[in-house]
N, C-alpha and C positions, 0 to 999 in steps of 0.2 A: 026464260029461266026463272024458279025462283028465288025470292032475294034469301039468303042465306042470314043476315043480320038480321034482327028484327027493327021493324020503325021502335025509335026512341024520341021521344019528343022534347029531348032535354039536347039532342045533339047537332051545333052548330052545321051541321051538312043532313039537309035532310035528304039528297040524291046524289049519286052521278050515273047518268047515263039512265036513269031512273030505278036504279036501284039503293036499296039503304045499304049504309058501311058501320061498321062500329062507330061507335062514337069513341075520339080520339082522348088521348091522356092530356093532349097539348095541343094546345089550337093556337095559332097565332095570325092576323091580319094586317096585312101591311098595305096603304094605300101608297102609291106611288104615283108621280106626274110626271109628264110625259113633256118637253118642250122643243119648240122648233128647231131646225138645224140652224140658224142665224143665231139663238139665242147663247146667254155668256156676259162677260163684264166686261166693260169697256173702260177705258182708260183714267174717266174721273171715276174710276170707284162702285161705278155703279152698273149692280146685277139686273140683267134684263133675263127673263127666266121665260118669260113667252110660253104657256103651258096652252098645251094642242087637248090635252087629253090626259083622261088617268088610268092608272089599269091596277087591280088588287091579285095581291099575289098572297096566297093563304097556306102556313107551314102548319104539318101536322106531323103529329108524332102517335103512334102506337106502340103501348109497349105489353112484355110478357103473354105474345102471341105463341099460338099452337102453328106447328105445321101447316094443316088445316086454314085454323082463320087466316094464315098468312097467304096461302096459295089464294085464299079468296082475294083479297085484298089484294094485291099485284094483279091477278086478273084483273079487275075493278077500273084498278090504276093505268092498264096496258096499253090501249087506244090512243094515238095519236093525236086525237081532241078528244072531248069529253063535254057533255053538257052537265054543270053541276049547278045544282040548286043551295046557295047557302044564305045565313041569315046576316047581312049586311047592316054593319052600324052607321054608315052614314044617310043610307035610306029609312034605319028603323025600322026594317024589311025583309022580307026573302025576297033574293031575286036571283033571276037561273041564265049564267054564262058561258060563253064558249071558252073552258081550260085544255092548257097542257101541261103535262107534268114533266117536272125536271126531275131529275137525280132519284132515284131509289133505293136506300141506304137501310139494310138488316142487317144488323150484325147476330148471330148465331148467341145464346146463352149457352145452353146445357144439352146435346142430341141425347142423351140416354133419358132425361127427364120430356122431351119432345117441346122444349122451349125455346122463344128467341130473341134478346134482348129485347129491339122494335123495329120499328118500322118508322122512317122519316122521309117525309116525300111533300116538295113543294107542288103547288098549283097555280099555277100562272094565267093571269085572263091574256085572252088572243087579240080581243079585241081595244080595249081601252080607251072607248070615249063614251064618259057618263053625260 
């Protein structure tokens, strides 16, 4: 199929699945760590955090989407995994993970003008040991 977006080189996700997406309104990156199940604080006070692994989880937001660009985008989204290639700030990097996505939240603007607020949808890595 082809990609419907065009490559943009400005936009933090250069893929998923290997196709380009709009480039979003709102990007946001969240590194998150991951720790053992023993881990916790213990009695004098002190947090033992035992971190196994990390995994990033990347919120994006589109907004004032067409019918159209939106139908693309939930396809896009739809897969149960997803390989997504995006530009990682702790590597200083592109680098391309197994996601899933949570929650797909559009809420509707205006049907007579064919607009629709956005689009907000997390992406979760599957994996999470860097």
């Amino acid at each position: 199929m082809a990609n419907y977006f065009p490559y943009d080189a400005l936009n933090p996700i250069e893929t998923i699945n290997g196709e380009y997406i709009k480039v979003p309104a709102k990007y946001q990156q969240t590194l998150s760590d991951t720790s053992a199940a023993d881990a916790g604080r213990t009695e004098d006070n002190v947090m033992h955090k035992l971190r196994i692994g990390q995994l990033v989880k990347l919120e994006l937001t589109f907004t004032y989407l067409t019918t159209e660009e939106l139908h693309e985008l939930i396809r896009i989204f739809n897969p149960e995994y997803m390989s997504v290639k995006y530009f990682d700030i702790l590597d200083n990097d592109w680098r391309t993970v197994t996601m899933y996505c949570g929650d797909r939240v559009m809420p509707m603007y205006n049907a007579t003008v064919d607009r629709w607020t956005q689009l907000t949808v997390n992406l979760i890595e599957v994996g999470g040991n860097r």
